[in-house]
N, C-alpha and C positions, 0 to 999 in steps of 0.2 A: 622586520619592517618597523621603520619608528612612527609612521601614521597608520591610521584605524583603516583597514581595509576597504574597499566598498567593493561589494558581493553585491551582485542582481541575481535574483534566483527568479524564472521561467517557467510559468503553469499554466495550461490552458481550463480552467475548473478552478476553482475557490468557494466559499461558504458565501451561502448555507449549505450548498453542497456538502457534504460530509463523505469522504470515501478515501483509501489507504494515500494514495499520491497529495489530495490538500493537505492531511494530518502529518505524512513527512515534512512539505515543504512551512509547514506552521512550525516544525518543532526542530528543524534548521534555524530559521528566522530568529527564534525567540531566544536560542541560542547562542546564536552567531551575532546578535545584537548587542549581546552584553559587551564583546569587544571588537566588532565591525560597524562597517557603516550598512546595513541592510535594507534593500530594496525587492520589493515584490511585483512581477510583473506578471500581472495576471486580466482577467473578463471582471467584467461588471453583471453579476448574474441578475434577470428577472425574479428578486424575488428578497423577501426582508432578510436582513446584516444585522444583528445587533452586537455584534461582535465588536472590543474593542481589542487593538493590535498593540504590542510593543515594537512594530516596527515598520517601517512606509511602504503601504500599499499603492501602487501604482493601477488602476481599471481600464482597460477598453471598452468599448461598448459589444456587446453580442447578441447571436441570435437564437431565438431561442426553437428547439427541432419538436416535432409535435412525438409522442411514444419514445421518447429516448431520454435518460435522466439528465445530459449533458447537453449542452451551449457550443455555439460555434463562435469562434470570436473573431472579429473584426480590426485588428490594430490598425491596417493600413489605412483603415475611413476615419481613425480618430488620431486630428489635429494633436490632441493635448497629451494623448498616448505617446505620442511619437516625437512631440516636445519633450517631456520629461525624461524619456529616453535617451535623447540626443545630449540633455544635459546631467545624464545620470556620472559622466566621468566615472565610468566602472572601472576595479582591477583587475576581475576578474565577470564570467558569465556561468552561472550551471543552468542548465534547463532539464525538466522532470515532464514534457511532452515535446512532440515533437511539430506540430501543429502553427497556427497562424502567431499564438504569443511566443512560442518556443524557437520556429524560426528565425523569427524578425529578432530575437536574441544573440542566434547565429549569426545573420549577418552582421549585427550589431560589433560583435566582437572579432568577425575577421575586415570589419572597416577601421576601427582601430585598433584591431594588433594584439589584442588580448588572449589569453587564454578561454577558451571554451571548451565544459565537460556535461558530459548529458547523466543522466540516471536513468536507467532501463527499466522501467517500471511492471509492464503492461504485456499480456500476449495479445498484441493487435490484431494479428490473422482474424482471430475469433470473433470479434468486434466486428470488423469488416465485412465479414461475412454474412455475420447475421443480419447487419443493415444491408446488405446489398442483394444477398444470397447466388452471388456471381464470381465465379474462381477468376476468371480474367479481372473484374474490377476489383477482385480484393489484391489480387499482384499488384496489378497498377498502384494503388495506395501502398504497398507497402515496399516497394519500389521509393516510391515518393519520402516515406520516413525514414526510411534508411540512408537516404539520401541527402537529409537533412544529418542524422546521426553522424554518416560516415565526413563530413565536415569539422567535427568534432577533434580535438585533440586527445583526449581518452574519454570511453562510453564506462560507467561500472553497470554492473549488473547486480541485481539484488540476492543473485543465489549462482552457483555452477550449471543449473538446468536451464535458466533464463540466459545465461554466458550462453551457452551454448544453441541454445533456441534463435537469437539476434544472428549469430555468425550465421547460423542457415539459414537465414533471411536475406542475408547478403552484407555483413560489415566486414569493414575493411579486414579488422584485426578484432580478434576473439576477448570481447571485451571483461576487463578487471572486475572482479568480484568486492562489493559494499556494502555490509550487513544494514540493514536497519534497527531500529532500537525501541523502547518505550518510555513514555513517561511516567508506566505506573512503578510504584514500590508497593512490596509488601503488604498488606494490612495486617495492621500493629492487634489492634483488639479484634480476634478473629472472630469468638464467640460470637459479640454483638454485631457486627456486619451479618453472619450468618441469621440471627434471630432477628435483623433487620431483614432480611432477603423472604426468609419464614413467613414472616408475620405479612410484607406488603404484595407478596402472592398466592399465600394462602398453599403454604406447600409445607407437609409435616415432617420432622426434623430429622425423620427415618428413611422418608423416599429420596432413591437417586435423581437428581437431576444432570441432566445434559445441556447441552448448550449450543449456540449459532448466535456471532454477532456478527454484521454486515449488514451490504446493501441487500436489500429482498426481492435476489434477479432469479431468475432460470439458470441462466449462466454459471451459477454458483451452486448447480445442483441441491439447492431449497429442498424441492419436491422430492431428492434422492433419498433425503435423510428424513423426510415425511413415512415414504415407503418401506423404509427400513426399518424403522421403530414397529410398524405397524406388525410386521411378524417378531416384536418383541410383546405385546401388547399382553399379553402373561405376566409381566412385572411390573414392581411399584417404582414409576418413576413419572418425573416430568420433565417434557422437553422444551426448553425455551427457546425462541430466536426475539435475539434485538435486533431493532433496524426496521428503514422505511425503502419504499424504492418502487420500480416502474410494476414490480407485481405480487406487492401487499396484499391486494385486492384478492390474485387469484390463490396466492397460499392461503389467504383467511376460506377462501370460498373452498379447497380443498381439505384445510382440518375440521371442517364442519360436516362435512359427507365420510370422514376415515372413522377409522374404529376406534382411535384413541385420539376424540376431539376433547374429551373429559383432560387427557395427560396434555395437551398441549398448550403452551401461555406464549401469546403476540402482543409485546410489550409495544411496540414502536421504537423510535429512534429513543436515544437514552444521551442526554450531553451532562448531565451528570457523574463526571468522572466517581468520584468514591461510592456512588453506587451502582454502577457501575465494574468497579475493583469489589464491589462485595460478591455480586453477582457469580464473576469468574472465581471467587472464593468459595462458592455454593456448590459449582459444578462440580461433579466428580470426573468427566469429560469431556472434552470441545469437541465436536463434529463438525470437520471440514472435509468436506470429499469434494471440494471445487477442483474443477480443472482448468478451471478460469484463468483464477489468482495466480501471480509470481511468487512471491512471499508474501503473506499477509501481515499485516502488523500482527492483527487478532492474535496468530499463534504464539507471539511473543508478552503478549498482553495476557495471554491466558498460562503463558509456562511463568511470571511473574509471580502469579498468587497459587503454583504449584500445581495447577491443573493440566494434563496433559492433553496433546490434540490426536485425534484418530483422522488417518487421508488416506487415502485412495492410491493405490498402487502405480506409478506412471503420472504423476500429475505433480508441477512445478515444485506447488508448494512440499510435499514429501520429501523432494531435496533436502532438504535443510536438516534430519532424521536420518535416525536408522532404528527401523522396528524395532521395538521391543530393548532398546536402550536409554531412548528419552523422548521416545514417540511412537506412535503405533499406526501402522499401514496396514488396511484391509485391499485384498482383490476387489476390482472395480465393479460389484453386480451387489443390490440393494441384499441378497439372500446373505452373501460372504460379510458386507458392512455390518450386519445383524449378528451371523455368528461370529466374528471378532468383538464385537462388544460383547456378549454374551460372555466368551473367555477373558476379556480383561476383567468382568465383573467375578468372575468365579473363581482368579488368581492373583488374589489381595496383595502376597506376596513380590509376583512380580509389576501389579499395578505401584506397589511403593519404590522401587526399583525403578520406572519409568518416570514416575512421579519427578522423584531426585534427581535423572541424570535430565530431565525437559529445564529445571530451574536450571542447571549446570551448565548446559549446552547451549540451551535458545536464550535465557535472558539476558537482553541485554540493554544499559541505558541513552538514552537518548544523549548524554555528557559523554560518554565515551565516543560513540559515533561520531558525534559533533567534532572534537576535539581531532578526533581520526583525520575527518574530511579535512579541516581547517588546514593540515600539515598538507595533505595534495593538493590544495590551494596555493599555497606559498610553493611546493616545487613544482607545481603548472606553470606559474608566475616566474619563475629564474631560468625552467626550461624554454619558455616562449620568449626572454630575452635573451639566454644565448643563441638562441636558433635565430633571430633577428640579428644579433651581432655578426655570427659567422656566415651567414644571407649581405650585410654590407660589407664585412672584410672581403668574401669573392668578390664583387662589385668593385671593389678598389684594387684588387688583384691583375683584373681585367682593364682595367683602366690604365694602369703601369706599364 
C-alpha cells in the first residue's frame, strides 16, 4: 500500500493501569507508528497519566467498580469518543477486549466494511465468576464476549491452550495462534545490574533468589508460591514479587505471620525498565503457578535475561513449555511446587539445559511480532476486498 496505514487498536484498560493486555497494545502502537497511522482506543482511567505516548490516544470516560483493579467504560455516553471515532477513517480494526471500547470497534468496522481481528487475551470464565460467583451469570457474559469475538474476521490466540479454551466457549472457528514478544534485551554489563540488584535489597551475592512479577491478585496464585517456599525455608534464598494490585495489602499481611517473612522482599510496582531487566537477571527462577494467566509477558521477559520460569501443571501459561527443556512444570499442590524447585536447584546441570533452551524457545522481540501482525493486516485488508468484490459481482449476476 503506498499510504501509511491507519490501525485503530481497541482496549478497554490503559495506564496507569499496568497489566499484560495495556503493555501489548502499548508496544503494538509504538511500533506500528513508526510506519502507520496509529490510533488508540481506549477509557479515561480515574487516576494520574504521566505517560507521554508516541502515538493518538483516543479516551472515553469510565467508571470506576469499588474491589476490582479495573474500570467499566462508557463510549456510548461520550460525544467526543464517538466523534473521533467516526472520523478516525480506519483500514483496518484490532481489539484486545471484548467489552464497551472493544465492541463499539466492532461495529465500527463492519459499518464500514473493514476488516476486524481480535486478540484472545484473557480466561474470562475466571473473571466472571469471581465477581459474580454465579455459573448462569457467568454464561450469560461469556455468551456475550463471544459474541462480540465471533463477529470478527480472525480471533488469534496468544498460545494453542487459550485457541483451544475460546473454541470451548463457543467461537465460531478455532482461533490462529499469535505469539507475543518483549521489549527487553539482554543486559549487556551483567555483573553490575547484579551488584546493582545486591546492594538496593540487601541480598548476598550467594543466596538464590526467585521471583514473581505481576499484578498482586489471588488469581495468580501469590499465596501458592508463599506456601510453597515455606517448606523450603531450610535454604538460603530470597523470594521477590514486583507488582501492585487489589491484594498487596493481604500478601504483606500474610509474609509477616509465615516463617520466611525474613526471605521475602515486596518491592511494589517497578516502571523502571532496566532495573527491572536487572532484577529478572538476579533470579535464578520465575515462579508462575498462575492459572489465571494466558501467556504472560512476564515468562518472556524473564526467558530474555535467561531465567527460567517454573508453572503448574495444566495451566494456560505452561503451554508455551515442555518440562525440562526450556521450562519447567510442577504438579499443581504447593508440597510437589517445592520439591521441583528443590530438584532444579540440585541439578545445575540440567538447570543450564533449561536455562538455554527458555532464551531459544520463549524469547521473542516485540519487532518481530509487530512486523508478523503487520503482514495479517495487509492480507485482512485484500481478503475483506475481495470478499466485497465477489458479494457485488453476485449482485450483478442477479440483476442480469
Amino acid at each position: 500500500m503506498s499510504e501509511r496505514l491507519k490501525i485503530g487498536l481497541f482496549i478497554d484498560a490503559f495506564f496507569p493501569m499496568v497489566d499484560g493486555v495495556v503493555m501489548v497494545v502499548d508496544n503494538y502502537a509504538k511500533r506500528l507508528s513508526k510506519f502507520c497511522d496509529v490510533t488508540v482506543f481506549t477509557i479515561k482511567p480515574h487516576g494520574d497519566c504521566d505517560r507521554k505516548f508516541d502515538y493518538k490516544v483516543v479516551q472515553c470516560k469510565s467508571s470506576k467498580l469499588f474491589n476490582v483493579d479495573y474500570e467499566v467504560p462508557m463510549p456510548r455516553f461520550d460525544s467526543n469518543f464517538k466523534k473521533a471515532l467516526k472520523n478516525s477513517n480506519l483500514d483496518i480494526v484490532h481489539i484486545h477486549s471484548p467489552f464497551g471500547v472493544g465492541a463499539m470497534g466492532v461495529r465500527y468496522a463492519k459499518k464500514h466494511n473493514i476488516p476486524v481481528v481480535a486478540t484472545l487475551h484473557s480466561q474470562y470464565k475466571q473473571d466472571f465468576y469471581r465477581s459474580t460467583k454465579s455459573k448462569i451469570l457467568t454464561n450469560i457474559m461469556i455468551d456475550n464476549i463471544i459474541n462480540v469475538f465471533n463477529k470478527c474476521d480472525k480471533c488469534y490466540a496468544v498460545n494453542d491452550r487459550i485457541a483451544e479454551i475460546f473454541y470451548g466457549y463457543g467461537a465460531n472457528h478455532m482461533p490462529l495462534v499469535q505469539r507475543n514478544g518483549t521489549d527487553m534485551l539482554p543486559v549487556e554489563n551483567k555483573e553490575e545490574a547484579i551488584k546493582m540488584v545486591n546492594e538496593k535489597y540487601q541480598i548476598d551475592e550467594n543466596t538464590t533468589v526467585f521471583l514473581f512479577v505481576g499484578r498482586i491478585n489471588a488469581l495468580k496464585n501469590i499465596f501458592f508460591i508463599l506456601n510453597a517456599l515455606e517448606k523450603l525455608k531450610h535454604k538460603d534464598f530470597k523470594m521477590i514479587y514486583v507488582g501492585d494490585g487489589q491484594d498487596f495489602d493481604e500478601l504483606k499481611k500474610r509474609v509477616s505471620k509465615s516463617t520466611i517473612a525474613d526471605k521475602v522482599i515486596l518491592t511494589g510496582k517497578i516502571m523502571d525498565r532496566q532495573l527491572l531487566e536487572a532484577i529478572y537477571l538476579r533470579a535464578k527462577l520465575f515462579l508462575f503457578p498462575s492459572n489465571y494467566d494466558a501467556s504472560s509477558l512476564v515468562q518472556i521477559e524473564a526467558a530474555s535475561q535467561g531465567t527460567p520460569t517454573v508453572f503448574i501443571q495444566g495451566s494456560a501459561t505452561s503451554a508455551t513449555v515442555t518440562d525440562n527443556v526450556n521450562g519447567f512444570i510442577a504438579q499443581p499442590t504447593e508440597e510437589k511446587f517445592a520439591e521441583k524447585i528443590d530438584e532444579i536447584l540440585d541439578d545445575e546441570q540440567l538447570y543450564k539445559k533449561v536455562q538455554e533452551g527458555a532464551v531459544r524457545d520463549l524469547y521473542v522481540t516485540w519487532d518481530d511480532c509487530v512486523k508478523e501482525m503487520y503482514g495479517k493486516y495487509l492480507q485482512a485488508i485484500e481478503d475483506k476486498k475481495l470478499k466485497l468484490n465477489n458479494r457485488l459481482n453476485k449482485k450483478d449476476k442477479k440483476k442480469k
